[in-house]
N, C-alpha and C positions, 0 to 999 in steps of 0.2 A: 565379631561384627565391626568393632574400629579398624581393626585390618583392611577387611574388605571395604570399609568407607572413603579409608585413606587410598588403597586401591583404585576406588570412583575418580576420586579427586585426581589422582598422578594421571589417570588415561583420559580422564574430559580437557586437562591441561594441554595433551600430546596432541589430542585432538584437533583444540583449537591451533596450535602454532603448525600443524600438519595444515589446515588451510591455508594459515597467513603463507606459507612456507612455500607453497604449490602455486599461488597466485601468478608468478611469473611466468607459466608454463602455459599462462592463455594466449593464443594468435590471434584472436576472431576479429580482424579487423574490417570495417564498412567497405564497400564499392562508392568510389564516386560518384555521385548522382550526375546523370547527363539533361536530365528532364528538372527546369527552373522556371518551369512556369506558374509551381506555387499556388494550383487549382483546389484548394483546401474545401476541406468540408467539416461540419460539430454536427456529435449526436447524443444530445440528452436524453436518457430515459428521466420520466418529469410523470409521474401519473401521483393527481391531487398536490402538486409541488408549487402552489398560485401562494403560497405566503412569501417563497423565497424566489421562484424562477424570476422574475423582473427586472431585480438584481443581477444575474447574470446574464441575461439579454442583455442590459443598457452596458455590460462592461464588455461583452464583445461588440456592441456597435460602436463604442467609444476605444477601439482598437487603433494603434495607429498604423498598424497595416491592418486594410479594410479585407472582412470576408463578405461576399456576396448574401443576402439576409436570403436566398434564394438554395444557397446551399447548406442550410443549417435545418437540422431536423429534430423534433424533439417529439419526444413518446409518450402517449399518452394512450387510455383504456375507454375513455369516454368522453363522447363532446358534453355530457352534464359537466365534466368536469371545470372547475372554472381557469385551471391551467387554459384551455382550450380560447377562451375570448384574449387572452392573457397575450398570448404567441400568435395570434388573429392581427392583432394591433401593432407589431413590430413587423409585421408581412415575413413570418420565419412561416417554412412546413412544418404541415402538425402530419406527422402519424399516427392515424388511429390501431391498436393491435386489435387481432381478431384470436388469437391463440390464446384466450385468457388461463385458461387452465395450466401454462406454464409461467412460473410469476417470477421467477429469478432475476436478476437485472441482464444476467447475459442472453437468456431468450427473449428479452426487449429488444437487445441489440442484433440480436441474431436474424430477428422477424424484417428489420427493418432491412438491415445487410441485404437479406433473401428476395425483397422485396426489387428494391435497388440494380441489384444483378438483375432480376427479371425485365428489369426496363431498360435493363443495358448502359445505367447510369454509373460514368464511373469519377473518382476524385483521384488527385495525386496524393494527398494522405486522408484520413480521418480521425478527427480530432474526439476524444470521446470524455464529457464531464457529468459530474452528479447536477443535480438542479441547485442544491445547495451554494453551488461553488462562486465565486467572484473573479474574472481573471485580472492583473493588472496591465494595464494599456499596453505594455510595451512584450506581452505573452507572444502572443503570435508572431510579432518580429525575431523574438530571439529563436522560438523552435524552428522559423523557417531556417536559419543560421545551422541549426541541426538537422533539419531535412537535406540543405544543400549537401550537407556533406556525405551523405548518402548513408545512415542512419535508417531501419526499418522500423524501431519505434523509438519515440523522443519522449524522457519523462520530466516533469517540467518541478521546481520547487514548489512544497505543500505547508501553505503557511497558514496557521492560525483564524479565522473569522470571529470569533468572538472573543474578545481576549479581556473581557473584565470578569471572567471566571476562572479561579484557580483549579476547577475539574477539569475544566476545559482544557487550558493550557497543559494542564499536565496529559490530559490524554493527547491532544495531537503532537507531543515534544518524540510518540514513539515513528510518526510519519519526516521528522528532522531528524530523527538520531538515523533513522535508515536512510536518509538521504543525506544527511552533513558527514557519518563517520560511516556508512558501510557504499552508498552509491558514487557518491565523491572519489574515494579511494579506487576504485573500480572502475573508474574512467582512467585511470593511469595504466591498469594492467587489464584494461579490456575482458574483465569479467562481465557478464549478464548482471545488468541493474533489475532490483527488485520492484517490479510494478506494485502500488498501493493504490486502491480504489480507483481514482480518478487524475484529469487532468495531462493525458499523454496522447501521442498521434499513434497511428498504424500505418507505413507507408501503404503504397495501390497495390505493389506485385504482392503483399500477403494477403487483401481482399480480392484479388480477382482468383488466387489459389485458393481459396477457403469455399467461396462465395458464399458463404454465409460468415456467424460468427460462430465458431464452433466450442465456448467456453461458459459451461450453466454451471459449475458447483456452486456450492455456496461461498467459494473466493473467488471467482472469476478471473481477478486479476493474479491472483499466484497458480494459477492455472496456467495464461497467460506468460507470466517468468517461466514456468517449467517448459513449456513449450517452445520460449525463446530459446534456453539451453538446449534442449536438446537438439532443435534444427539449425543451432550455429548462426541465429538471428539477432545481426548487429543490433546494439542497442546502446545510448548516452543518456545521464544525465546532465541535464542544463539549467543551473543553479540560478539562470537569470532568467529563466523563462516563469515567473512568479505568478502562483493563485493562491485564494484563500478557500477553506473549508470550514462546514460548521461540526465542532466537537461536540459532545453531551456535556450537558451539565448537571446531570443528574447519576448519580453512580450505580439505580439501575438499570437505567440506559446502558450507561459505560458494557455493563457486565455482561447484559444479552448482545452487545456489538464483538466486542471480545471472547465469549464465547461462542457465538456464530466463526469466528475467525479459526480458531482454535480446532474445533470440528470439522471448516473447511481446507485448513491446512493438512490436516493429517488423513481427510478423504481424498485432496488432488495428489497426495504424494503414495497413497495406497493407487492409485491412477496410476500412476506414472512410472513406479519404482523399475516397471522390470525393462520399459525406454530407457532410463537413467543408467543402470546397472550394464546395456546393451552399448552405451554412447562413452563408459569409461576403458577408454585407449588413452596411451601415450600420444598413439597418431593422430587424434583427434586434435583440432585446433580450439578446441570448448572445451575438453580438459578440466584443468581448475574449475572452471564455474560445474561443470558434471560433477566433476568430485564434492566441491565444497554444497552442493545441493544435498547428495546422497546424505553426508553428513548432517546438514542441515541445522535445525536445535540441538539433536544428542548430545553433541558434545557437552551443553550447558544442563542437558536433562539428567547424563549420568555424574556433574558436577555437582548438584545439589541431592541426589540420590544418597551421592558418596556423603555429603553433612547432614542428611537427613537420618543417615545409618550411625553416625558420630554422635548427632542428639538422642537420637532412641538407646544408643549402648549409654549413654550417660542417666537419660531417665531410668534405666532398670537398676541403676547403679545412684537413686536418689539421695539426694544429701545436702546441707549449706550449702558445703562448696561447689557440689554439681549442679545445683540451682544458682547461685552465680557465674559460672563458667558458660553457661545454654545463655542468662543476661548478656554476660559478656560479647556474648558469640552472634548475637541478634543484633544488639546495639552496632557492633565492628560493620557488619553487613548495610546497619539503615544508615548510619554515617558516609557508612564509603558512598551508599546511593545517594543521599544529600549532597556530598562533594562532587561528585559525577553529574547530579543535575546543574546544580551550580553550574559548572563547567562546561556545560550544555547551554543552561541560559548567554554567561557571557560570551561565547563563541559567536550566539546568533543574537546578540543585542541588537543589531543595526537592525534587523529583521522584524523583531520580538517588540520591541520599546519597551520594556516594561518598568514597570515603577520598581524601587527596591522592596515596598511592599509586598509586592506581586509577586518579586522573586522568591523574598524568604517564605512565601506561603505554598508556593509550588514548590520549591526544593522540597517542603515537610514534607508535603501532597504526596509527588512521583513518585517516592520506593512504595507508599504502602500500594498503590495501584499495581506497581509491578509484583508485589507480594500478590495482590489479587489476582494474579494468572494462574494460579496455584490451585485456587476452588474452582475456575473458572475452566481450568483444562480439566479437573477430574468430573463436573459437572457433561463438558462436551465428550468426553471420553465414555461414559457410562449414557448417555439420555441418546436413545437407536437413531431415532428417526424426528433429528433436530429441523425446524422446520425453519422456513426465511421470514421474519419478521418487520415489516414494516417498521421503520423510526423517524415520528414526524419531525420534521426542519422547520424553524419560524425563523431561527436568528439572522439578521442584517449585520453586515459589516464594523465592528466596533474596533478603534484603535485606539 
């Protein structure tokens, strides 16, 4: 059994630098945009979201490039609902949905899209945020900077909204780690950036093809990345294009978000696999980002497989020693993550502010969260027919 663990570990290794390795062999690069007229449009799915939507109203009217309050749409299920006087008052459109029986957030977006096309209404991108979200003044300026360059979706920095919670902070540092060390990097060698929830545009020529929005799993947005990979759909991160997001601060929250994720990862990639499998050529100019998709987590899944195999042959084999060795072997793991969040915090201090307080209490925090993906995937893994749950938003902007 330690064979075959040390086995895991040598090929999750190979694995990983087999992506880094491949990265160069991506081309996808954007077409100039010829079209600067910058005819933008935002679409909130917002139903019951009157504690927090207000907030993000006032921070895109206080944009300093203006969008027309005429092209901003936000969704809603009911005029009871008190969202509805909310976005009445700002002179933004409200959509009422009539499809209520699909509740997903992308059959919100999808109704509206459908809608939209029907009237023959069209935008030069579409800007799409949770209600939660906050943007900072200077959002829309920078993404048009990535629109111009002819970019078909621009994903913008996801920074923190509530930050005098250490759950918090620790859960949203997994929305910076995928943008500060995996989308960042990926702007250099033109891989597919990873969409995460909210705060990104869609240029017009993929809504006037779609005309709807054709993305209900329960990730919608990495439904969305898979879909950018496989059709070779330019895509940047733009690290100064800044919003804020509300994180949970309660660690059942955390769990059922994470495991919703976890179920809908591994349902868009059972979607997709035999497109992805279809799209791995040399000739292909997506390449890398195809491959390093197929790959995906595995490689870090049969990485822990392989030490999971190492601690199991050592419990059957119980003793002092092999009870300190499993300490050993745990502690190695949550230090390295302490060091790693650390390293995380000070990269994005400018971003973050946080007190040193706040830091040493997030460094403890993060690993065990990330340990919590553990029960969390065997939980999504095993429960059939995982359903979308609502997670109320109250929190306001704290820095």
């Amino acid at each position: 059994m330690i064979n075959i663990g040390i086995l895991l570990i040598i090929i999750g290794i190979t694995l990983i630098l087999s992506k880094i390795l491949s990265e160069p062999l991506n081309k996808n690069y954007p077409q100039k945009n010829t079209n600067t007229k910058n005819n933008f449009s935002i679409i909130i799915p917002a139903r019951d979201e009157s504690e927090v939507i207000e907030d993000l109203l006032i921070s895109i009217e206080n944009q300093t490039q203006k969008i027309n309050p005429k092209n901003i749409y936000v969704i809603i299920e009911d005029k009871k609902d008190k969202t509805y006087e909310i976005v009445k008052k700002h002179n933004m459109n409200i959509f009422i949905r009539k499809k209520l029986n699909l509740k997903r957030k992308g059959y919100a977006i999808m109704e509206l899209i459908e809608d939209l096309d029907k009237k023959q209404k069209y935008y030069d991108a579409y800007f799409i945020f949770d209600a939660d979200n906050i943007l900072d003044k200077n959002y829309i300026k920078e993404m048009t900077s990535t629109y111009n360059k002819g970019y078909e979706i621009g994903i913008g920095y996801r920074n923190i909204k509530n930050k005098n919670n250490p759950l918090a902070i620790s859960s949203g540092l997994i929305f910076i780690i995928i943008n500060s060390l995996i989308n960042k990097r990926r702007n250099k060698t033109t891989l597919n950036k990873i969409i995460s929830g909210s705060g990104f545009y869609i240029k017009d020529s993929l809504i006037k093809k779609w005309k709807t929005y054709p993305f209900h799993t329960l990730t919608e947005d990495y439904e969305l990345t898979l879909y950018s990979i496989i059709n070779n759909t330019s895509t940047y991160y733009n690290k100064n294009a800044k919003f804020y997001d509300e994180q949970p601060t309660e660690y059942k929250v955390y769990k059922i978000e994470r495991t919703r994720w976890i179920k809908g990862y591994f349902e868009t990639r059972k979607k997709y696999r035999k497109e992805l499998l279809k799209k791995l050529s040399l000739k292909n100019k997506n390449y890398s980002s195809v491959y390093n998709e197929l790959i995906g987590v595995w490689d870090i899944i049969i990485l822990l497989i392989g030490l999971l195999l190492i601690i199991i042959n050592m419990l059957l084999n119980l003793n002092t020693k092999v009870i300190t060795n499993i300490i050993k072997i745990i502690l190695i793991i949550y230090i390295s993550l302490v060091i790693f969040t650390l390293i995380i915090l000070k990269t994005e201090n400018k971003n973050l502010k946080l007190t040193n307080k706040m830091k040493i209490q997030v460094s403890l925090i993060h690993p065990l969260l990330l340990f919590s993906y553990i029960p969390c995937a065997i939980k999504a893994i095993f429960t059939k027919n995982l359903t979308w749950i609502k997670i109320e938003h109250k929190e306001h902007l704290k820095e």
